[in-house]
mmCIF file of the N, C-alpha and C atoms, coordinates in Angstrom:
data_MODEL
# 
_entry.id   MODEL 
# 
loop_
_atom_site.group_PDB 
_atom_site.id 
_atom_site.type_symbol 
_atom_site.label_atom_id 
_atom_site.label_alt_id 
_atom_site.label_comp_id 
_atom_site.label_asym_id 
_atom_site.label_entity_id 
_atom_site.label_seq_id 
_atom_site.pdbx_PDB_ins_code 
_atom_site.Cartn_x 
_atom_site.Cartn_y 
_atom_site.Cartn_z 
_atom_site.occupancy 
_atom_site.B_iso_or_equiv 
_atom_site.pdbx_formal_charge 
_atom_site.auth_seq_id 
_atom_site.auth_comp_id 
_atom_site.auth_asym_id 
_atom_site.auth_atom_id 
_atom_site.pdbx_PDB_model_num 
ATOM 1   N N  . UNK A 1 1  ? -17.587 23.576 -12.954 1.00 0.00 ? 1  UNK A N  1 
ATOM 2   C CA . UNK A 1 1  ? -17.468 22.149 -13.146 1.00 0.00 ? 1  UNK A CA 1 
ATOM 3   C C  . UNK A 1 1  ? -16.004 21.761 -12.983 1.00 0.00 ? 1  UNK A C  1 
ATOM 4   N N  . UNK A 1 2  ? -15.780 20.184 -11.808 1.00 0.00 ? 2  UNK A N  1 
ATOM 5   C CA . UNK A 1 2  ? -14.401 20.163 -11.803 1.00 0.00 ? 2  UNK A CA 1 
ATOM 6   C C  . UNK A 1 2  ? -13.673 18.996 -13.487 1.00 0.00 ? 2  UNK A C  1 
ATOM 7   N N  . UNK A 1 3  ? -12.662 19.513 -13.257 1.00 0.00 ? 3  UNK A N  1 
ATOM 8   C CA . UNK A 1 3  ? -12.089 18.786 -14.328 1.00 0.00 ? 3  UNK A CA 1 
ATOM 9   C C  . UNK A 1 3  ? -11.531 17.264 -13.820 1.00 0.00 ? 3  UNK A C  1 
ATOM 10  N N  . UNK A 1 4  ? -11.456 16.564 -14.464 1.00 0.00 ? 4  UNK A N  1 
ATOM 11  C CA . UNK A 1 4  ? -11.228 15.129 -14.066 1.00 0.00 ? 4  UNK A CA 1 
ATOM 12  C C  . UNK A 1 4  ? -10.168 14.797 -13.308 1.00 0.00 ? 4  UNK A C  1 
ATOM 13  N N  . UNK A 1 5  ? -9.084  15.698 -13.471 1.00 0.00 ? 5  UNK A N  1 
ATOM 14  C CA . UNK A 1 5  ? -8.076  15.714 -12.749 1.00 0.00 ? 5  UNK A CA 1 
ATOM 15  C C  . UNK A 1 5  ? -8.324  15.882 -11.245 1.00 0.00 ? 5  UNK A C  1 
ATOM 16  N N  . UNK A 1 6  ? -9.031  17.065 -11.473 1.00 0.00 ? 6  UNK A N  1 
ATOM 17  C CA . UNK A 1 6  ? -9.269  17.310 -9.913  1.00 0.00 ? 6  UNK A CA 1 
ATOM 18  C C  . UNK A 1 6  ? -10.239 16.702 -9.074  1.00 0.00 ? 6  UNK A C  1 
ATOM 19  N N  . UNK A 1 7  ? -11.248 15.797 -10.022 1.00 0.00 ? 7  UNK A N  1 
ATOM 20  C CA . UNK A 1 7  ? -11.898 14.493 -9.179  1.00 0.00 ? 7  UNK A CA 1 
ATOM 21  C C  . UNK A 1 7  ? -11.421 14.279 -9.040  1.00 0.00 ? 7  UNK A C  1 
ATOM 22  N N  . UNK A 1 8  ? -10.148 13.120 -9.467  1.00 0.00 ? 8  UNK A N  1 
ATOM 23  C CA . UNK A 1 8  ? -9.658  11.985 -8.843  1.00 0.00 ? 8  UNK A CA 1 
ATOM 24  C C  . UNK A 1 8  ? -8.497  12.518 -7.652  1.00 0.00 ? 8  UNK A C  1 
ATOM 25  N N  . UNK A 1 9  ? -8.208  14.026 -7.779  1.00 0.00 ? 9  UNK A N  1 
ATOM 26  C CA . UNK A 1 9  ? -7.414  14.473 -6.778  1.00 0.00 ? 9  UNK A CA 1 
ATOM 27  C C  . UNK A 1 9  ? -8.247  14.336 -5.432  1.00 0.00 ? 9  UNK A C  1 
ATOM 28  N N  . UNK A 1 10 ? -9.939  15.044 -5.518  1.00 0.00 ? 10 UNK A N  1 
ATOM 29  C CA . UNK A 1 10 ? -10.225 15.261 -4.194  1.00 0.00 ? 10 UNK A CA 1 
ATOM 30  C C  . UNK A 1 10 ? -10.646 13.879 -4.029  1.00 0.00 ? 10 UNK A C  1 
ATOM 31  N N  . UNK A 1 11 ? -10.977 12.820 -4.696  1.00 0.00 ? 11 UNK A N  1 
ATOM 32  C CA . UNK A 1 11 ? -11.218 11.577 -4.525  1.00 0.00 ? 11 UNK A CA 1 
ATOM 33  C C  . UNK A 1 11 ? -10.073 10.784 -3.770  1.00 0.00 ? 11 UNK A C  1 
ATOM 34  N N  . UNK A 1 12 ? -8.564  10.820 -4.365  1.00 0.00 ? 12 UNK A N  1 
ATOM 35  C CA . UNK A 1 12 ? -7.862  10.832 -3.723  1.00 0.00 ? 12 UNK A CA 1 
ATOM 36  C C  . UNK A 1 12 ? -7.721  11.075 -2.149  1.00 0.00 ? 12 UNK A C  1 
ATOM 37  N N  . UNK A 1 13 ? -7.989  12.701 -1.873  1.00 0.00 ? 13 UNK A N  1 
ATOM 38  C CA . UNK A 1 13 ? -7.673  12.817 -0.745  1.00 0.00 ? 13 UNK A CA 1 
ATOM 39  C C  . UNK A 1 13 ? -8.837  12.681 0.276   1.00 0.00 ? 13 UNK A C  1 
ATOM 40  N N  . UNK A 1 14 ? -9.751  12.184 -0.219  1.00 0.00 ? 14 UNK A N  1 
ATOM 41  C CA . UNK A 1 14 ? -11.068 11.715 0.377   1.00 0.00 ? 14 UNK A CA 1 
ATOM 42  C C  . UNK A 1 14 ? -10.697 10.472 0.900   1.00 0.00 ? 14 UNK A C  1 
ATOM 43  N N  . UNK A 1 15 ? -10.243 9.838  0.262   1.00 0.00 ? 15 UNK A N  1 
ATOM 44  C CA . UNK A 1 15 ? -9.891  8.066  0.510   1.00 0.00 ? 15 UNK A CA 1 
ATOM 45  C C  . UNK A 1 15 ? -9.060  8.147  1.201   1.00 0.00 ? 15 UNK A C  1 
ATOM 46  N N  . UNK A 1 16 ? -7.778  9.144  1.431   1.00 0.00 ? 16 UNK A N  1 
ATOM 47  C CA . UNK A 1 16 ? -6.495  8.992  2.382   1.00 0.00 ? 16 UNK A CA 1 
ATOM 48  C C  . UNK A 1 16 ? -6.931  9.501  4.004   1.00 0.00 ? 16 UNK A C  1 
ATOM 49  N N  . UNK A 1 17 ? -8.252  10.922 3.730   1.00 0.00 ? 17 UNK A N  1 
ATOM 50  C CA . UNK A 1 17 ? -8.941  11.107 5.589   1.00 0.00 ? 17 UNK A CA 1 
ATOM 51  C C  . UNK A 1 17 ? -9.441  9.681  5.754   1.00 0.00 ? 17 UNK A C  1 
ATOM 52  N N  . UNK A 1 18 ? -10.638 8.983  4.625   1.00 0.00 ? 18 UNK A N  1 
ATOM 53  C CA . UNK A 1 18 ? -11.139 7.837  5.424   1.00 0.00 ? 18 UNK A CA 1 
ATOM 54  C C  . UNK A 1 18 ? -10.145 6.982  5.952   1.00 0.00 ? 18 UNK A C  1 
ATOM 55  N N  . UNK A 1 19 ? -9.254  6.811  4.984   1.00 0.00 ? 19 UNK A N  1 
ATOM 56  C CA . UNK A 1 19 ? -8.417  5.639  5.790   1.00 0.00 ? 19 UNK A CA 1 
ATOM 57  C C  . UNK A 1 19 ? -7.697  6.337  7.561   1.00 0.00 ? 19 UNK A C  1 
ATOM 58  N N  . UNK A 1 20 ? -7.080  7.633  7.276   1.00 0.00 ? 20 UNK A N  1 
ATOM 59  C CA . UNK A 1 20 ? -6.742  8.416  8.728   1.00 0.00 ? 20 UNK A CA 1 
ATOM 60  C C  . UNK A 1 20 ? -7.874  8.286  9.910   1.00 0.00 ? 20 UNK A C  1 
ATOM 61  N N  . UNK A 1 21 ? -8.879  9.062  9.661   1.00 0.00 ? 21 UNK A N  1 
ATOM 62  C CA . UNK A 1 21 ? -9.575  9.454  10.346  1.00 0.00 ? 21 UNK A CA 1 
ATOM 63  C C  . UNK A 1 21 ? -11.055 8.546  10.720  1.00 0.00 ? 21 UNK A C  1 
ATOM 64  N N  . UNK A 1 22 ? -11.380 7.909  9.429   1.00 0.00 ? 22 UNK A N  1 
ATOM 65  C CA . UNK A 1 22 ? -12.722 7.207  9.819   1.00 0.00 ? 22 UNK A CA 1 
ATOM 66  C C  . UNK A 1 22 ? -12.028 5.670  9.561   1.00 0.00 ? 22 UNK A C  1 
ATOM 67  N N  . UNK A 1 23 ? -11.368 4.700  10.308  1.00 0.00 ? 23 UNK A N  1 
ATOM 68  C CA . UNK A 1 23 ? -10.646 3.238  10.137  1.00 0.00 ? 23 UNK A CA 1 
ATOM 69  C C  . UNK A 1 23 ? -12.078 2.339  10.096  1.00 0.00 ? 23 UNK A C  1 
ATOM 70  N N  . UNK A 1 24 ? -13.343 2.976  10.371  1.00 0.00 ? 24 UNK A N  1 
ATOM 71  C CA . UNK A 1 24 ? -14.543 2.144  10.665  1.00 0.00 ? 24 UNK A CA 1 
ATOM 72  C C  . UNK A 1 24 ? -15.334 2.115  9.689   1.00 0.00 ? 24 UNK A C  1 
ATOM 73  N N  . UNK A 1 25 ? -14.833 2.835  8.799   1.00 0.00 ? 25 UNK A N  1 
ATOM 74  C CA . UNK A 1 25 ? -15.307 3.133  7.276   1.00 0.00 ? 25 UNK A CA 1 
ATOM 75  C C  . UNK A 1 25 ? -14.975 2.683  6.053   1.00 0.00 ? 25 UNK A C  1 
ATOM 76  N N  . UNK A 1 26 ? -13.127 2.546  6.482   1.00 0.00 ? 26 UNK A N  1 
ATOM 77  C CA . UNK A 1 26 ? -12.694 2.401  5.699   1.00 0.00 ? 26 UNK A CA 1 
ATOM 78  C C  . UNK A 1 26 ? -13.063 0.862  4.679   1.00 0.00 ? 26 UNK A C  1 
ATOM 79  N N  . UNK A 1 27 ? -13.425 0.135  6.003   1.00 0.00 ? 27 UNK A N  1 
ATOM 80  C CA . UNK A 1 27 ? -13.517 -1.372 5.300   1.00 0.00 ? 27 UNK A CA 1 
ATOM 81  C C  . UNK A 1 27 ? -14.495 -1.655 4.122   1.00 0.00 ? 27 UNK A C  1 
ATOM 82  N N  . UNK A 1 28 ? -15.285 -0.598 4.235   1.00 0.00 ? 28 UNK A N  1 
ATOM 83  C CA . UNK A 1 28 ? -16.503 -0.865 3.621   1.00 0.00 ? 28 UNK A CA 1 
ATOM 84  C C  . UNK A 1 28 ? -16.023 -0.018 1.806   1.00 0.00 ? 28 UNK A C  1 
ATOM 85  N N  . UNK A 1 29 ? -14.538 0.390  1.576   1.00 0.00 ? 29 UNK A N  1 
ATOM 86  C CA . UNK A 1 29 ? -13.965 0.752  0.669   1.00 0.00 ? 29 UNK A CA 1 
ATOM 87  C C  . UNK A 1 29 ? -13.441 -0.628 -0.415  1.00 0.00 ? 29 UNK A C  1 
ATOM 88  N N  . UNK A 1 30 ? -13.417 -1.185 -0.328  1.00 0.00 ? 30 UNK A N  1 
ATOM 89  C CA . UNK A 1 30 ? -12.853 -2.598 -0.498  1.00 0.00 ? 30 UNK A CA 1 
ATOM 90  C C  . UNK A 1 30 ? -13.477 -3.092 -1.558  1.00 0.00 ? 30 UNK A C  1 
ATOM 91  N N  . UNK A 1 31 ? -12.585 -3.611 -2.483  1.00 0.00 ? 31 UNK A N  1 
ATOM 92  C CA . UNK A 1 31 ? -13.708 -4.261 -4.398  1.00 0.00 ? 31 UNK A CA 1 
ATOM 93  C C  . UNK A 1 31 ? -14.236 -4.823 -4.118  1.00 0.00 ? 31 UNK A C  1 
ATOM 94  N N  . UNK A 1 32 ? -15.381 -4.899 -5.163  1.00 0.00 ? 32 UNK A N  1 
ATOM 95  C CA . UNK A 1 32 ? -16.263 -5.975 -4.705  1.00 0.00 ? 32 UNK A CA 1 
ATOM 96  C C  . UNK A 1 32 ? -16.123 -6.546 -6.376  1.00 0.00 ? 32 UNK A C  1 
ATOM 97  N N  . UNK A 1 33 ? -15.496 -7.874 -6.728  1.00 0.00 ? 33 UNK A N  1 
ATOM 98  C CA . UNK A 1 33 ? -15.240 -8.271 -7.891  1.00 0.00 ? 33 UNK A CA 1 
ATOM 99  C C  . UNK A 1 33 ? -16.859 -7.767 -8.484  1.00 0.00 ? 33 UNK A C  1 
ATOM 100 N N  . UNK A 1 34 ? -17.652 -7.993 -8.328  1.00 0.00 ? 34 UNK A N  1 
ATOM 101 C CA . UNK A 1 34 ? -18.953 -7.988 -9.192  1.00 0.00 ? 34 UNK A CA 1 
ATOM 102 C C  . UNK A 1 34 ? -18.912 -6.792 -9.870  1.00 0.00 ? 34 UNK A C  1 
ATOM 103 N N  . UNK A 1 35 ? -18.152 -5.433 -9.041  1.00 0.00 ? 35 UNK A N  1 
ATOM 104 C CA . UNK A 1 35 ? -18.586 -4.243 -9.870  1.00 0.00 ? 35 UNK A CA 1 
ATOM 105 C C  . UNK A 1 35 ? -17.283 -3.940 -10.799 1.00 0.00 ? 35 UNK A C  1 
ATOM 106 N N  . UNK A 1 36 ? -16.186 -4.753 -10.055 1.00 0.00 ? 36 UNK A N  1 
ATOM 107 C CA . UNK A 1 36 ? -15.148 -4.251 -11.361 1.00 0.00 ? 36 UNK A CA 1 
ATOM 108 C C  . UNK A 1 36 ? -15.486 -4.503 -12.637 1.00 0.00 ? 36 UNK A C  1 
ATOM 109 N N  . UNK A 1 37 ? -15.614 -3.926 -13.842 1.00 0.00 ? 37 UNK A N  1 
ATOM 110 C CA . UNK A 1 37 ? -15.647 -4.032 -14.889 1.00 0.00 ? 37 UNK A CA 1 
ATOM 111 C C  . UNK A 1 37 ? -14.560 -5.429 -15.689 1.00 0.00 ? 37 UNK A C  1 
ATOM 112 N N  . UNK A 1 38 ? -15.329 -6.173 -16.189 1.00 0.00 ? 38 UNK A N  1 
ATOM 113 C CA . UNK A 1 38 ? -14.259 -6.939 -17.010 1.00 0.00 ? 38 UNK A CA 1 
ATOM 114 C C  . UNK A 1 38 ? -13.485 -6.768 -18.267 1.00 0.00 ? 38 UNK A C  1 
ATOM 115 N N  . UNK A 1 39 ? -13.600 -5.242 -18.505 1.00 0.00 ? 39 UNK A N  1 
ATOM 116 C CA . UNK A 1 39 ? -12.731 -4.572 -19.651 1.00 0.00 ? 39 UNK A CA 1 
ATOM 117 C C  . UNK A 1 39 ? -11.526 -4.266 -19.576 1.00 0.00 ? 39 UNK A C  1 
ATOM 118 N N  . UNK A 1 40 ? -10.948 -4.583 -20.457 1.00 0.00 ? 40 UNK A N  1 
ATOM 119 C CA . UNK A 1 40 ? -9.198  -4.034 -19.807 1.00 0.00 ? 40 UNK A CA 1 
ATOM 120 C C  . UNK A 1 40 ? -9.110  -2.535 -19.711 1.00 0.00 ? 40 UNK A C  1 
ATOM 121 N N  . UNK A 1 41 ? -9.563  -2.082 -20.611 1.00 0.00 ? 41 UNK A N  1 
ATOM 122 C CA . UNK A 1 41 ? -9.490  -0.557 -20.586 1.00 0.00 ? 41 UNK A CA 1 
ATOM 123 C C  . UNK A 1 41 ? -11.177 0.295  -20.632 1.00 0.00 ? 41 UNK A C  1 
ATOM 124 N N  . UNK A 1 42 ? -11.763 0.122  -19.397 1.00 0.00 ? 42 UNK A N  1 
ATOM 125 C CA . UNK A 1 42 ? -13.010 0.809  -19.482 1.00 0.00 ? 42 UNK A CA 1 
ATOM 126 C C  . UNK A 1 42 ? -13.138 2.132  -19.095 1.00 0.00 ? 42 UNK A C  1 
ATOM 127 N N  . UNK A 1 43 ? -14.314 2.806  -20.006 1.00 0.00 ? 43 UNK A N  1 
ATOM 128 C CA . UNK A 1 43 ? -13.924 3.939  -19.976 1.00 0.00 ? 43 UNK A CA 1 
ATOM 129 C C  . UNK A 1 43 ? -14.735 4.379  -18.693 1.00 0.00 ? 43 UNK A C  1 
ATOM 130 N N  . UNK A 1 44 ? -14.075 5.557  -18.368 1.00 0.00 ? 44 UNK A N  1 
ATOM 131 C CA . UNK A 1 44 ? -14.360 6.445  -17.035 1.00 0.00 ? 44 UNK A CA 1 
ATOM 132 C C  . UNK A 1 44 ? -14.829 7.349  -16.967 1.00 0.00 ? 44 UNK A C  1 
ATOM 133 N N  . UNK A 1 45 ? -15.960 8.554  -17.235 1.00 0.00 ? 45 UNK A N  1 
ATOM 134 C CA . UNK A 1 45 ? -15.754 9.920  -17.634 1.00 0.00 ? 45 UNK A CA 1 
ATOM 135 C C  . UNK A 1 45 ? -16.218 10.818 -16.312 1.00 0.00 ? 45 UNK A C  1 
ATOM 136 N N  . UNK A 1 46 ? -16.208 12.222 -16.501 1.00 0.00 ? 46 UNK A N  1 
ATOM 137 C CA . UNK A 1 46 ? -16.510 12.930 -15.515 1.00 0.00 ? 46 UNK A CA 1 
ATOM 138 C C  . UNK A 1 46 ? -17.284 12.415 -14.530 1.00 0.00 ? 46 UNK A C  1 
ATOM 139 N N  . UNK A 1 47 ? -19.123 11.792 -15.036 1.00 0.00 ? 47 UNK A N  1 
ATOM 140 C CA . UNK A 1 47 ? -20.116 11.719 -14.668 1.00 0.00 ? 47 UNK A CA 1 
ATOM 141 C C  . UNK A 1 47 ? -19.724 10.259 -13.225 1.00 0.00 ? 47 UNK A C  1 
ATOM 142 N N  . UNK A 1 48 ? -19.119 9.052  -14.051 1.00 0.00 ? 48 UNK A N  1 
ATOM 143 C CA . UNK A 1 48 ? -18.730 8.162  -12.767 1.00 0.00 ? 48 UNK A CA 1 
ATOM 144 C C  . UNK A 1 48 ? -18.067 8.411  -11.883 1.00 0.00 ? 48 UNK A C  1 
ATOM 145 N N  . UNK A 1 49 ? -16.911 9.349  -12.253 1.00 0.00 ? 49 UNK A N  1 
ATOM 146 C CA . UNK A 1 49 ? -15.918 10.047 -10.865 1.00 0.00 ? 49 UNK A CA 1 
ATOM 147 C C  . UNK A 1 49 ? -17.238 11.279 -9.813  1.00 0.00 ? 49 UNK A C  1 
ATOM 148 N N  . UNK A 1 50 ? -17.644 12.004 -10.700 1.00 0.00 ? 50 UNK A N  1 
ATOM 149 C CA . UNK A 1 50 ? -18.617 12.350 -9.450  1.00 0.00 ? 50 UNK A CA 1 
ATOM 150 C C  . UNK A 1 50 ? -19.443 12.016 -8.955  1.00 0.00 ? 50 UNK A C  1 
ATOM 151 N N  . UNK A 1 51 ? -19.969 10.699 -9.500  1.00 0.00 ? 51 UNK A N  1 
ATOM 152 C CA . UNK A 1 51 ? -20.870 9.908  -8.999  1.00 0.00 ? 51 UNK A CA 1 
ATOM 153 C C  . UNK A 1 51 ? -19.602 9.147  -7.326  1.00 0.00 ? 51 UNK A C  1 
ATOM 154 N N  . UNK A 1 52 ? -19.372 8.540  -7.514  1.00 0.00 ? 52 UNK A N  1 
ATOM 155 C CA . UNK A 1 52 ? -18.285 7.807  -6.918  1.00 0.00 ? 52 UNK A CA 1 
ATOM 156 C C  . UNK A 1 52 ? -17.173 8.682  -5.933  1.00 0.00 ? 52 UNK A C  1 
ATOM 157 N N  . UNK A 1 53 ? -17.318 9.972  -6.291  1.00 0.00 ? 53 UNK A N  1 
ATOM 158 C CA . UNK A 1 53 ? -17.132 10.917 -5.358  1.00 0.00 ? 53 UNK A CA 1 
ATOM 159 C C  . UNK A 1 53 ? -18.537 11.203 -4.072  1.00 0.00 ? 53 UNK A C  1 
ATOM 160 N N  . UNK A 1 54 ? -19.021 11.554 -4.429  1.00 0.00 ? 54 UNK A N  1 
ATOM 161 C CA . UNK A 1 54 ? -20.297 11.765 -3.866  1.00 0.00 ? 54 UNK A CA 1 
ATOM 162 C C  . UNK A 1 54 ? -20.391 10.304 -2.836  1.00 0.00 ? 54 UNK A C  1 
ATOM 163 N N  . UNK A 1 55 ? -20.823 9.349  -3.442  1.00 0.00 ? 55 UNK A N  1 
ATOM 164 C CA . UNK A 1 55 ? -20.861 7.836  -2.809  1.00 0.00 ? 55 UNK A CA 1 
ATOM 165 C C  . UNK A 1 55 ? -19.566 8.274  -1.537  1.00 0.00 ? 55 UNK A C  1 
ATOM 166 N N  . UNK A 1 56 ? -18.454 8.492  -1.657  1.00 0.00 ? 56 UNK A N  1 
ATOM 167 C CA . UNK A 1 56 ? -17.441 8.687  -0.126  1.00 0.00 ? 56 UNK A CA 1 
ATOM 168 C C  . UNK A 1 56 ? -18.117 9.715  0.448   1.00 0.00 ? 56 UNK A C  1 
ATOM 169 N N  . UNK A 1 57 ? -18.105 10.857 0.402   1.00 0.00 ? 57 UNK A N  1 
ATOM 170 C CA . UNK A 1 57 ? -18.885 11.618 1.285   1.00 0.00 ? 57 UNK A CA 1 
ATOM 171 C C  . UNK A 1 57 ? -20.127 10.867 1.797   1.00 0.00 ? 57 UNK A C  1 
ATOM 172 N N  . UNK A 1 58 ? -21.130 10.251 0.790   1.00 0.00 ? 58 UNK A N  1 
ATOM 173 C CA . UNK A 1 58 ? -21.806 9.930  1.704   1.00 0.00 ? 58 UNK A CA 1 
ATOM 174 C C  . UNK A 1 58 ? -21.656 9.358  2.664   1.00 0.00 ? 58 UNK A C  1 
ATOM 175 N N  . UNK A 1 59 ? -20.616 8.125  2.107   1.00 0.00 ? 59 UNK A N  1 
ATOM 176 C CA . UNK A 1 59 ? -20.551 7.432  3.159   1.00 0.00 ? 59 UNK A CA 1 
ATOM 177 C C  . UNK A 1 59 ? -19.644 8.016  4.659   1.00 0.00 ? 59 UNK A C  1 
ATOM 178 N N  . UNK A 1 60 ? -19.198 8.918  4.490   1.00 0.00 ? 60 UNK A N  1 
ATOM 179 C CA . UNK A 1 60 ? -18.655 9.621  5.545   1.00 0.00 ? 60 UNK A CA 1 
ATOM 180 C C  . UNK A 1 60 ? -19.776 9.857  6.273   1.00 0.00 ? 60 UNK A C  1 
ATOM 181 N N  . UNK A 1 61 ? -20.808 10.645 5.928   1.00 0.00 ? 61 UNK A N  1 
ATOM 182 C CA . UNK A 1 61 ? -21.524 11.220 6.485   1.00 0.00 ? 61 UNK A CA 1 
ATOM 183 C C  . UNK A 1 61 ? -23.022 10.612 7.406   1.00 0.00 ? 61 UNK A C  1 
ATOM 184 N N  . UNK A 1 62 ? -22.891 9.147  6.760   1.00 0.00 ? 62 UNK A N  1 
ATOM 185 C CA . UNK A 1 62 ? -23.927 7.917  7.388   1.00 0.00 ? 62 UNK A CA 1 
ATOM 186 C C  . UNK A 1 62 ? -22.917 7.537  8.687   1.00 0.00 ? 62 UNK A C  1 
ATOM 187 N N  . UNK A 1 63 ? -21.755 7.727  8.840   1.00 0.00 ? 63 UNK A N  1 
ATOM 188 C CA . UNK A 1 63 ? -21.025 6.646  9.989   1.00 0.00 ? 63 UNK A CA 1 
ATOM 189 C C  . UNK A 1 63 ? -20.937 8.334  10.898  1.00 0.00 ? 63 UNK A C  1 
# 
């Protein structure tokens, strides 16, 4: 199991190929106010980073 750190690392470097490598993808990265949370400090835990990890690959893998 990865540690949170290292989600948001490969999440990180997931988001920096799409922006390199897939520019036709990238747009579809972009907030969508509805899902930001209106909490100032909401919490995050393992389960949404690999959820939300997963979601970029997929979407890599549909284009």
């Amino acid at each position: 199991m990865k540690s949170t750190q290292e989600l948001l690392t490969e999440i990180a470097r997931l988001i920096r190929d799409i922006e390199t490598n897939y520019p036709e993808v990238y747009q579809y990265l972009d907030e969508n106010p509805i899902t930001i949370p209106n909490m100032e400090h909401p919490k995050v835990d393992r389960k949404e980073l690999e959820d939300y990890l997963e979601s970029l690959k997929q979407l890599i893998s549909k284009h």
